[in-house]
C-alpha positions, 0 to 999 in steps of 0.5 A, spaced: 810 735 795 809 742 799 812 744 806 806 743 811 805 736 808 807 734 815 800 737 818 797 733 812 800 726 814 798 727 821 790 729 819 790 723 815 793 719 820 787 722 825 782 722 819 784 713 817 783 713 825 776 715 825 774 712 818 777 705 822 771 706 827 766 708 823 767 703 818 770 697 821 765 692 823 771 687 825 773 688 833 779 685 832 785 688 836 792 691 833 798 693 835 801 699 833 808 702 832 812 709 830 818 708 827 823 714 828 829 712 824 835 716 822 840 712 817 847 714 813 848 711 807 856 711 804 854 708 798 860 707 795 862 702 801 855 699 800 853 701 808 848 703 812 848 706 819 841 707 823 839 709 830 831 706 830 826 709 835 820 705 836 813 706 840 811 699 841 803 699 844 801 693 847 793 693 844 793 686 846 789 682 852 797 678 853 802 680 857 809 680 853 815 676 855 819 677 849 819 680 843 822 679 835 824 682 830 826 681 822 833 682 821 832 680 813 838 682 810 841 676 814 838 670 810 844 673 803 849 668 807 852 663 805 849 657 808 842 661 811 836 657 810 834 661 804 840 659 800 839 651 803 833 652 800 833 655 794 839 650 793 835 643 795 829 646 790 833 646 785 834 638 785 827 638 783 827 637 775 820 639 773 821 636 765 827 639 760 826 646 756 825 647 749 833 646 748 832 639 751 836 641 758 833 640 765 828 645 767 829 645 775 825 648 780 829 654 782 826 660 784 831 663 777 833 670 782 836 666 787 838 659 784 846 658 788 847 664 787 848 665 795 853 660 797 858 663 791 858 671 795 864 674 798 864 678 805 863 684 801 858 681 797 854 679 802 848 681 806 847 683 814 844 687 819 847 688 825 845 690 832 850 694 835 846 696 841 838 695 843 834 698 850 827 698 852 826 704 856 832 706 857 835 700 860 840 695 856 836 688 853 839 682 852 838 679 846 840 673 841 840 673 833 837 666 829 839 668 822 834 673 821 830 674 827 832 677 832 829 675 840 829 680 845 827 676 853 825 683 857 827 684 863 821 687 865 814 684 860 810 689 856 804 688 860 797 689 856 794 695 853 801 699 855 807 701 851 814 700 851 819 704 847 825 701 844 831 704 842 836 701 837 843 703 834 844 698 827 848 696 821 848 693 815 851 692 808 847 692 802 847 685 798 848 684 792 842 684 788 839 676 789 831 677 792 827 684 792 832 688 795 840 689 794 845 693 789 846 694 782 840 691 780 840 687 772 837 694 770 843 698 773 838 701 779 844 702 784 841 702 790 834 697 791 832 698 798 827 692 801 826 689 808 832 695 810 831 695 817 830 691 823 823 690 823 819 689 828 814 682 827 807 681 827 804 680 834 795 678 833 791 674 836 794 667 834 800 669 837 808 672 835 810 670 827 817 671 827 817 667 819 825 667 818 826 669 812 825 663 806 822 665 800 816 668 801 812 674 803 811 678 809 806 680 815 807 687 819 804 691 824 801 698 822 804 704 825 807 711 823 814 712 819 818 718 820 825 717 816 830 720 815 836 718 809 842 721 808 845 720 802 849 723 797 847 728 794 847 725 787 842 721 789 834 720 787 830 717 791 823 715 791 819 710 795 813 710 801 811 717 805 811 723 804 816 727 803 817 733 809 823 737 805 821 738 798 824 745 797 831 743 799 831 736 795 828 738 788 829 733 784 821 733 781 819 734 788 819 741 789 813 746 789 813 748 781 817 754 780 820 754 787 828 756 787 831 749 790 836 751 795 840 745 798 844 744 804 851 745 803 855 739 804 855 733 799 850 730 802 843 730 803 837 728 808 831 726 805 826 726 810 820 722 809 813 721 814 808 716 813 801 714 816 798 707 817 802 703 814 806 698 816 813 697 812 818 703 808 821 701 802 825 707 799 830 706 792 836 710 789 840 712 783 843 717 780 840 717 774 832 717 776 827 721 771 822 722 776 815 724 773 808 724 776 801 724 774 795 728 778 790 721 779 783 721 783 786 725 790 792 722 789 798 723 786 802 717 783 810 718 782 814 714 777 822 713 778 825 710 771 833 710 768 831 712 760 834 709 756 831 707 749 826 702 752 823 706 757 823 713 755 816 712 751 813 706 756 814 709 762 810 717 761 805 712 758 804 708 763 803 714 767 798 716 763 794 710 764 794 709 771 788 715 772 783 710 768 786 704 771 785 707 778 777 709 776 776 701 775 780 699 781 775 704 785 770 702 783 770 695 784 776 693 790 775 700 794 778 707 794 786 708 795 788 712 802 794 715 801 797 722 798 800 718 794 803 712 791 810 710 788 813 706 781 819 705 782 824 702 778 828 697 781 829 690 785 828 683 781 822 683 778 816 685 781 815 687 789 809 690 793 810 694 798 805 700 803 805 706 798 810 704 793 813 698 788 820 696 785 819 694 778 823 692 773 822 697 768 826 695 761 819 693 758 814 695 752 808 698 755 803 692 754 808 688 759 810 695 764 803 696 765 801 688 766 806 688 771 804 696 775 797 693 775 798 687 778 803 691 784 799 696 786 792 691 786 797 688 791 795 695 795 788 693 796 790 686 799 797 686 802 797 694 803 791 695 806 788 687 808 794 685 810 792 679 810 798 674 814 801 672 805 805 666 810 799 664 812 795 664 807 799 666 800 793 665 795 788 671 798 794 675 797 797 673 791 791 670 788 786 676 789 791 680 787 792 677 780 785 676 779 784 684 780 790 686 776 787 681 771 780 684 771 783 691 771 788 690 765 782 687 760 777 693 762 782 698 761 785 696 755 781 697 749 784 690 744 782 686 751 775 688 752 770 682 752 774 677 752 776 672 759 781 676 763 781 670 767 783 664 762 791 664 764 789 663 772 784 657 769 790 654 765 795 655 770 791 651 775 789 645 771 797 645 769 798 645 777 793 639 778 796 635 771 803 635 776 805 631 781 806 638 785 799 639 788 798 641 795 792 644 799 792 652 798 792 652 805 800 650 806 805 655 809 808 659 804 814 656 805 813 650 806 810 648 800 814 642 796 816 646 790 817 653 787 812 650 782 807 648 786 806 655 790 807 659 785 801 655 780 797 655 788 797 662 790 796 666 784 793 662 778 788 657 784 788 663 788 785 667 782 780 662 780 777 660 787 775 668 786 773 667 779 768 660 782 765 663 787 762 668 782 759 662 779 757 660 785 753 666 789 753 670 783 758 675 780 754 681 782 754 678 790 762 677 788 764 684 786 759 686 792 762 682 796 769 684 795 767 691 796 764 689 802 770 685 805 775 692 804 771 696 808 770 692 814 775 688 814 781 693 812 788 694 816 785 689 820 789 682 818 783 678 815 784 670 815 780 665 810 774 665 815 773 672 815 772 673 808 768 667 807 764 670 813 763 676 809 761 673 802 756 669 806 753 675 809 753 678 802 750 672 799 746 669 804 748 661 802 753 658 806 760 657 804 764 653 808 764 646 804 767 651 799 773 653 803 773 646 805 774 643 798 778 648 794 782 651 799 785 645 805 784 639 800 786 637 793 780 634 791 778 636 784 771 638 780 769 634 774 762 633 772 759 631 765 753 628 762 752 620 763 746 618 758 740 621 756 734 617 754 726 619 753 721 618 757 715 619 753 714 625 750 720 629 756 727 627 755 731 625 763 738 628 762 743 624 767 749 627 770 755 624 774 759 628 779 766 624 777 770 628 781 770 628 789 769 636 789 762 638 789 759 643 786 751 647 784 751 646 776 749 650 771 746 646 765 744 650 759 739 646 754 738 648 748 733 646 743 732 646 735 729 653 735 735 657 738 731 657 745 735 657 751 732 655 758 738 654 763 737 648 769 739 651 775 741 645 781 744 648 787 749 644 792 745 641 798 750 644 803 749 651 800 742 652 804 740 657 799 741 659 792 745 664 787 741 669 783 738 668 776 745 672 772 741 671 765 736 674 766 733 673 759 734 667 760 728 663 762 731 658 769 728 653 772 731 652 779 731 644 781 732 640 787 739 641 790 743 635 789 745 632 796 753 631 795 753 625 798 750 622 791 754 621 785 748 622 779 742 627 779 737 626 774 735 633 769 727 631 767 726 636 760 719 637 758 722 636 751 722 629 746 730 628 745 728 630 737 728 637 738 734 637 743 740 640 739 745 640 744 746 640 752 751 643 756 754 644 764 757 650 765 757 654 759 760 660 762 767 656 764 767 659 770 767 651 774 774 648 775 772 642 771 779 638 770 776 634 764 770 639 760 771 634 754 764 630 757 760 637 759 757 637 752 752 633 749 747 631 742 
């Protein structure tokens, strides 16, 4: 980056202000925050020191009597709720591996791996002193929030301003952040900072950390990282010194001239976002790649797996972009950062820390379904506690139609055939839950992780069956663009695709999402009626649904029978246009068979079909086909 990106940074930042109220159509309030924070890491003691500034406003019609922060380096403790947790899931036995050993329900990353660390393996953020507008607060640690009583409330539509002085020790490497990490990153730095939680209009969410996954305020970040010089960092904002950095940073055929010392201060800025994660090592290789108004940057060791991988993964980013943008919206930030680190795969606002020891296949896969988490963690920012499979699920079906559009073996086949076995997986276990459970509070890792990615990808993939895949994909677009930096619920976005489609869609909601009830269809009997044939339908399962039913004569003639749902009071657009359809009566839900009069003799039917496009959930499609 240049000197002078600070300017940039402030006109973005006035520029995503009057794209919010221009395109916007949701008035729902935000608070807002502006971090100033300075921090010294001594990397061989593991430690950081900060002093945080925090603008806090009040955009809220509620008067504020407390506020809460995230103090998340806290739950790396023997004996914090996550290590309880994690330890009491691992009593699960989901069946035995392919060695015959018991397969428990542990979150691998974490397992018991918590109670084993010593002091100075462990985790923490201490408060060494916090004042609200100059006067010292009282305050009470709950592991890992931090509850703050006001002397004086934050009254509505006003700001309060913070002032805190904390410490922190780095744990060791266990969940998303931490040092010295599987691949060697020394320094993966995620949920650093005490952060302030997310006040909305359903009230605090002071979420201890669990598990699971996060909830923010956006504001403006403005950071500065003092380290030792040997150290490259990437991660969120834009960096302010460039020229005194280097290390890939610097104005091209610009003569770095660093500060004397053995230290360096990075300062970074970033606009409307509501977290800053940053990663550091002596050995990064850092690259970039000019993309459609942005630059992406990619921080990886090279070793013999990463040295061909990582530079093609930045060639394919551009194409990747292109049909991302097209299809979910356009990126608005300057740039964006792969980062090699952390313990798998985590999202964060304008960057991502991924293993990076990968062929390119699986580096690719994995960078994809990160950065879609831009469009519905970053910008959505839906509460992913409250509501994981909008989250995750949207996610991995972005990333899953992105990945099977851009690469060229791929192309024309289902992208969305693993989302659709691993939901039928979940509903064979005895795991299942409602979609609309806690993050946290579901009953095991398994049931989770197949509800919120693979059930939320589907419930995407079916709503296409249901409105029409054109009205999905337009839908999608137009939930980005009004719904964006606004924290949607679930409501939000049916009402968006109802809007889009013009059918009602709360029933569906309903059934896939708060319940557990299950789609199952087949075809009951078949008879003549003089020279028609009368095809019986049987909805075996308790989820209702409008069915496709595809007949198929002798000839190769095709005519798809299109029956809508009673309660979806309109109907999806004919998707096969050189297909003749014949739409009939809707079946009323409350009714277990419908009746399908073809105006052919059985003789000449060669076969009948539901669904043939296999985007219904039906759990058994052994009864779907026919003659």
């Amino acid at each position: 980056m240049k000197h002078g990106v600070l300017g940039s940074c402030l006109a973005l930042t006035m520029m995503t202000g009057s794209w919010l109220q221009l395109n916007a159509q949701s008035d729902r309030w935000q608070q807002r925050v502006k971090y100033t924070m300075d921090v010294a890491m001594d990397a061989p003691a593991n430690k950081l020191t900060g002093k945080q500034h925090l603008e806090y406003v009040n955009n809220s019609p509620d008067t504020l009597k407390k506020v809460f922060y995230h103090l998340y380096w806290n739950a790396f403790q023997p004996g914090s709720m996550m290590d309880v947790r994690s330890r009491e899931l691992g009593k699960i036995v989901l069946g035995k591996d392919k060695n015959g050993n018991p397969r428990q329900d542990w979150d691998a990353r974490v397992r018991d791996r918590i109670s084993k660390l010593k002091p100075d393996e462990i985790g923490y953020q201490k408060i060494i002193s916090l004042k609200r507008d100059g006067k010292t607060q009282a305050f009470k640690v709950v592991e890992t929030i931090l509850e703050v009583p006001l002397d004086k409330p934050i009254l509505p539509h006003s700001k309060a301003v913070f002032d805190m002085e904390f410490e922190a020790q780095v744990p060791v490497q266990i969940r998303r952040s931490g040092r010295q990490n599987a691949e060697g990153v020394d320094f993966s730095m995620a949920q650093w900072y005490p952060k302030m939680c997310e006040y909305d209009y359903e009230g605090w969410h002071p979420t201890p950390y669990i598990a699971r996954e996060f909830y923010g305020i956006w504001g403006d970040y403005d950071v500065k990282i003092s380290i030792d010089k040997k150290y490259v960092l990437g991660g969120t904002g834009y960096l302010q010194n460039p020229n005194q950095i280097g290390y890939g940073y610097e104005t091209p055929g610009t003569k770095v001239t660093r500060p004397a010392g053995n230290t360096l201060t990075w300062h970074f800025v970033a606009p409307n976002v509501h977290d800053f994660v940053w990663a550091a090592d002596p050995d990064y290789k850092h690259i970039t790649q000019k993309v459609d108004g942005f630059t992406a940057h990619f921080f990886y060791i090279e070793n013999e797996s990463t040295r061909e991988s990582w530079p093609e993964l930045a060639k394919m980013i551009p194409t990747a972009y292109q049909y991302i943008k097209s299809h979910y919206g356009a990126y608005p930030y300057q740039q964006y950062s792969f980062i090699q680190g952390g313990d798998g795969g985590m999202e964060y606002p304008m960057a991502t820390l991924i293993m990076g020891n990968r062929n390119i296949s699986a580096l690719y896969n994995l960078a994809l379904h990160e950065w879609m988490h831009t469009w519905y963690q970053g910008m959505l920012a839906t509460n992913e506690s409250l509501y994981p499979w909008m989250d995750e699920g949207f996610t991995t079906f972005g990333e899953d139609a992105t990945y099977y559009n851009t690469v060229d073996s791929l192309k024309g086949r289902n992208p969305h055939e693993g989302s659709y076995d691993g939901y039928f997986a979940l509903v064979k276990s005895p795991y299942e839950e409602p979609a609309s459970t806690h993050a946290d509070h579901f009953n095991s890792n398994y049931g989770y992780s197949l509800t919120a990615y693979s059930k939320g990808a589907v419930f995407l993939e079916q709503l296409g069956y249901v409105i029409g895949k054109d009205n999905r994909d337009a839908g999608l677009l137009r939930y980005y663009n009004e719904w964006r930096f606004k924290h949607p619920n679930a409501n939000d976005f049916i009402r968006v695709m109802e809007k889009q489609s013009g059918i009602q869609l709360d029933w569906y909601k309903q059934y896939f999402i708060n319940s557990t009830k299950h789609i199952d269809y087949g075809i009951d009997s078949i008879y003549s009626k003089g020279s028609k044939t009368v095809v019986r339908l049987r909805r075996i399962g308790l989820f209702p649904m409008p069915i496709d039913f595809m007949v198929t004569d002798k000839k190769g003639n095709q005519v798809m029978h299109y029956i809508p749902l009673s309660l979806m009071f309109g109907e999806k657009p004919n998707e096969q246009p050189s297909v003749k359809r014949i739409v009939d009566p809707v079946w009323y839900w409350t009714n277990p068979t419908y009746e399908v009069e073809l105006d052919l003799p059985l003789s000449d039917i060669k076969e009948l079909e539901i669904d043939p496009s296999r985007r219904l959930a039906d759990v058994d499609r052994s009864n779907n086909k026919a003659i």
